[in-house]
C-alpha positions in Angstrom: 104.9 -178.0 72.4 102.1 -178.8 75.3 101.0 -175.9 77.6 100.4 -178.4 80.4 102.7 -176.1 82.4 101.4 -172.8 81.9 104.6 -171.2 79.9 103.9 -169.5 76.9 103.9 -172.0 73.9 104.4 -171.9 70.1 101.3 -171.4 67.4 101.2 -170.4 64.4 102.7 -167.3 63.3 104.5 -166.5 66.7 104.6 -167.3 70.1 101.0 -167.3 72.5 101.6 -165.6 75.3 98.6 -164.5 78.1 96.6 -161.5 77.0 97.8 -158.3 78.8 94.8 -157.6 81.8 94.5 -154.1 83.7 92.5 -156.2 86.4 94.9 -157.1 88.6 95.6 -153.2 89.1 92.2 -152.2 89.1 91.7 -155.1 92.1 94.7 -153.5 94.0 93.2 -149.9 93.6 90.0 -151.1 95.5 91.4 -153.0 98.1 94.0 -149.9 99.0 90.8 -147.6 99.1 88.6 -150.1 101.2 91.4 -150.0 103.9 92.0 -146.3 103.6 88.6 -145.8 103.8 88.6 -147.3 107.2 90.4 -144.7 108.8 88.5 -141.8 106.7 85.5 -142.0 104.9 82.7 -144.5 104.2 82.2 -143.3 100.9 86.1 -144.1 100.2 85.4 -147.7 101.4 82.3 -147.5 98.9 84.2 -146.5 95.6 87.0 -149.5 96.5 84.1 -152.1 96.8 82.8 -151.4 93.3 86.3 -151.4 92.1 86.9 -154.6 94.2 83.5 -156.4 92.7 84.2 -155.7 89.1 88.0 -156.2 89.1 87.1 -159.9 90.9 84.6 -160.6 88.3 87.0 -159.3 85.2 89.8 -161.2 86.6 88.0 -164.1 86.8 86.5 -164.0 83.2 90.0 -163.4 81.8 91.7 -166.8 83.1 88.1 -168.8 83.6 87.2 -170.9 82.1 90.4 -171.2 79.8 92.9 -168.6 80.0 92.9 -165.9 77.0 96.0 -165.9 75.0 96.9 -163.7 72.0 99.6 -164.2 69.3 102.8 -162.2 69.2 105.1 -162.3 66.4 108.4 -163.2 66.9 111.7 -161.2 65.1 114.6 -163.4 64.5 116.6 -160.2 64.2 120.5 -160.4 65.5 120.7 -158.7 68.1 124.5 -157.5 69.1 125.3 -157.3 72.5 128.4 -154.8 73.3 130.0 -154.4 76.7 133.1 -152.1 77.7 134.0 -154.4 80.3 136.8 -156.4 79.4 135.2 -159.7 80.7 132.1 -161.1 81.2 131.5 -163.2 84.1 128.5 -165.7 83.1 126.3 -168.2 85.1 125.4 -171.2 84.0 121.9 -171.8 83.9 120.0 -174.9 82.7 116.3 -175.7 82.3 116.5 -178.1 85.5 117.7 -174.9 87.4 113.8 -173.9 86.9 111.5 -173.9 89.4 107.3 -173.1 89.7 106.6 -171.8 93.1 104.7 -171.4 95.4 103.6 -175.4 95.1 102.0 -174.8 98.0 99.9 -172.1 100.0 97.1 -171.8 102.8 94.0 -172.1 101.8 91.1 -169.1 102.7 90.0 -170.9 105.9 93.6 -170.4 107.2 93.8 -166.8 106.5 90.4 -166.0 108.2 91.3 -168.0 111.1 94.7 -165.9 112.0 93.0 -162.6 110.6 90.1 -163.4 113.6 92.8 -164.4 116.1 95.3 -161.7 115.5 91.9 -159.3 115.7 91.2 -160.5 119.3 94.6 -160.1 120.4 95.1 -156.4 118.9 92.5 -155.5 121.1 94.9 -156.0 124.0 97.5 -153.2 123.4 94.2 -150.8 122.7 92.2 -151.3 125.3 95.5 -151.1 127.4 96.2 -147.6 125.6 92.4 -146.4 126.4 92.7 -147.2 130.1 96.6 -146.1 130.5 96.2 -142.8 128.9 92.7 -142.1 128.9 91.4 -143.9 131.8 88.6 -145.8 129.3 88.7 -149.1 127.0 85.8 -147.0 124.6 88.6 -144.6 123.7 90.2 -146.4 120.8 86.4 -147.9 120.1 85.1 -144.7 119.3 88.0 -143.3 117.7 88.2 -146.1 115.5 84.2 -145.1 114.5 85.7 -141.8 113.7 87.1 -142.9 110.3 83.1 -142.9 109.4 81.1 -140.7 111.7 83.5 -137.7 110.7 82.4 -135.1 113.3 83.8 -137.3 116.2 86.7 -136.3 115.0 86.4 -133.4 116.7 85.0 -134.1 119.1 85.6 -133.5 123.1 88.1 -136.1 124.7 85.1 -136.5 127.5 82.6 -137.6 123.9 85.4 -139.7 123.0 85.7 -141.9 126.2 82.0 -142.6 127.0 80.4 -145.7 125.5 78.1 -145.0 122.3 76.4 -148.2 121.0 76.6 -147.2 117.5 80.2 -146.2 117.7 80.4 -149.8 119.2 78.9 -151.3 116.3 80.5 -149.5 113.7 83.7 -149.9 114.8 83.3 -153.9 115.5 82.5 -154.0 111.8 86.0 -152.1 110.6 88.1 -154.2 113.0 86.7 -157.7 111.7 86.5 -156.8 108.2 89.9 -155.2 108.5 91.6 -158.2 110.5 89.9 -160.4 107.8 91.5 -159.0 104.9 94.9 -159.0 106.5 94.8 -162.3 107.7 93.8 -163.1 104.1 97.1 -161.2 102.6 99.2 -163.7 105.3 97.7 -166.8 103.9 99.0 -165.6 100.6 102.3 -163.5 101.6 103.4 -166.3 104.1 104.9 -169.2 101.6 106.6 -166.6 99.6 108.6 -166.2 103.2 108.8 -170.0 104.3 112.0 -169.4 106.4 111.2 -166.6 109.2 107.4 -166.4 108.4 107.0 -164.5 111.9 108.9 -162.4 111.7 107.6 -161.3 108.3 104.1 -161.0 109.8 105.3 -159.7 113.3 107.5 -157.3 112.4 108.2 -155.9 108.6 104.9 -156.3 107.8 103.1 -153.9 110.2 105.8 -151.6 110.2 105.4 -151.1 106.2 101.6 -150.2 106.3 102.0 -148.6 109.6 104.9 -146.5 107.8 102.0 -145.8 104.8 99.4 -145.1 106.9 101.7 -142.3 108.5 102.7 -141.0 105.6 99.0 -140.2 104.3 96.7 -140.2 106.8 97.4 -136.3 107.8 96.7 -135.4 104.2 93.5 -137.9 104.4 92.5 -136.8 107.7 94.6 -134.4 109.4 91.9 -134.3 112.8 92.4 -138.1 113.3 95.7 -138.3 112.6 96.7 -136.0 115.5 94.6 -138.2 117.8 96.6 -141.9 116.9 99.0 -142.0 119.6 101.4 -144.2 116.9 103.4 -145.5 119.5 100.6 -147.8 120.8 99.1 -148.4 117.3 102.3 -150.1 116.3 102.4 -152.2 119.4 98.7 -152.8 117.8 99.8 -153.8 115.0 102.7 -156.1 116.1 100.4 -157.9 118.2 98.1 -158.8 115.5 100.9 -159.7 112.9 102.3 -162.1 115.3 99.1 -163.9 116.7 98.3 -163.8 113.2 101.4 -165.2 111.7 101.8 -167.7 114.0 97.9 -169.1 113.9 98.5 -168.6 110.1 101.5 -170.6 110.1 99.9 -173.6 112.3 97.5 -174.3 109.7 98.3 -177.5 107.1 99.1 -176.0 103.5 97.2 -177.1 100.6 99.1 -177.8 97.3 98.4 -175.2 94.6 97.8 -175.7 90.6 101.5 -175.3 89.8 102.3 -178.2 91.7 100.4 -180.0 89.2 102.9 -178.8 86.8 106.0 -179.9 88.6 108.1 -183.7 87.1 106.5 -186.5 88.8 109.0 -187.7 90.1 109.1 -184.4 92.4 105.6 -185.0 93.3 106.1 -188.5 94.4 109.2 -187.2 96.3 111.4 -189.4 94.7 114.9 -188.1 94.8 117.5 -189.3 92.4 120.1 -187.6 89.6 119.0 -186.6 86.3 115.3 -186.6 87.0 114.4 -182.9 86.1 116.8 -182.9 82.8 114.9 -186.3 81.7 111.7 -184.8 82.5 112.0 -181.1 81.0 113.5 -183.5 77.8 110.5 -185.6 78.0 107.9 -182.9 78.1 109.5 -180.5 75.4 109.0 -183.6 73.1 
């Protein structure tokens, strides 16, 4: 049986299926200690880049340039299946009930592109925030730069609201990389949401990290965490999710390898009965 489509396929002695990979765990690790080390500590941020680096390149060896398989034996063993219901209610399912998805996604230009925009437009609700409550735009700046320089965290209010080039600096770095990376998880999260995509981004989705970050950051960083005013940071974060959603959203998909694997007669958007039972019967053979 072909593995043109990527499922697991027959070979001698049992069934080849892809070889089990700690990577994708490792690469989730880093990324979660990059963006917590934003808001505490450089050296955080430090330790998820090397985790980040190696994961990326262990990944990649493991599918590239052909993807690793390993054997499994398969047991034809009966296996009897007891209920103590009285009746069973089963669905039907056949093989043209299968689907591959996503067939298609936004590519890595997208992603930056709404990451950048939704990064501009966050600044509106915190520089609103610095001048409402503290009567200057450098507040949320320099506590931003707080996550690395740690002593500003305790610092006086009056250090807090005066401009400092280098907190400046420092935090212009956190808030592109950060926007970056986010817009980068909406070119991948959107498709799997094709129906209210901003909503998703707008809404759910800052108020799930926003949620996290509350949960942690007073054991991470109890001085900063008492000087977020969360009300605004959330009005932050919606802003950014939904400039970045909808720039995101704008952008023209590009079609992904399992669309490749689809019938062909999907792929040429021809419509017509039968087509996916002839052509799962067609490439089983």
């Amino acid at each position: 049986m072909s593995n043109h489509t990527g499922h697991a396929h027959h070979s001698e002695g049992g069934l080849l299926l892809p070889s089990p990979t700690a990577w994708p765990v490792v690469l989730a690790l880093g990324i979660t200690l990059i963006i917590t080390g934003l808001v505490t500590a450089w050296g955080i941020s430090a330790l998820g880049a090397v985790f980040t680096v190696a994961a990326s390149v262990g990944w990649f060896r493991q599918v590239l340039p052909h993807e690793k398989h390993e054997p499994v034996e398969i047991h034809a063993d009966a296996l009897e299946i007891k209920s103590m219901r009285k009746r069973v209610v089963m669905i039907p399912v056949e093989e043209a009930q299968r689907a591959v998805y996503p067939v298609e996604t936004y590519s890595i230009a997208a992603g930056i592109k709404g990451g950048i925009a939704g990064g501009i437009a966050m600044t509106v609700p915190a520089g609103l925030f610095g001048v409402i409550v503290y009567h200057s735009i450098w507040y949320p700046v320099n506590l931003l730069a707080a996550g690395v320089f740690n002593s500003w965290g305790t610092a006086s209010t009056q250090f807090l609201v005066e401009f400092h080039l280098k907190g400046l600096i420092v935090a212009a770095i956190i808030h592109g990389l950060a926007s970056v990376m986010v817009g980068l998880l909406y070119g991948v999260m959107l498709p799997m949401f094709p129906r209210k995509p901003i909503l998703t981004a707008g809404f759910v989705a800052p108020l799930l990290w926003t949620g996290l970050l509350y949960s942690v950051l007073n054991l991470v960083n109890p001085v900063l965490n008492v000087r977020i005013h969360w009300l605004w940071f959330i009005l932050s974060q919606v802003a950014f999710g939904l400039v970045a959603g909808f720039v995101v959203n704008l952008q023209v998909k590009v079609r992904t390898p399992q669309f490749q694997s689809l019938p062909f007669a999907l792929r040429a958007g021809v419509e017509a009965t039968g087509l996916h039972g002839e052509d799962e019967e067609n490439h089983s053979k």
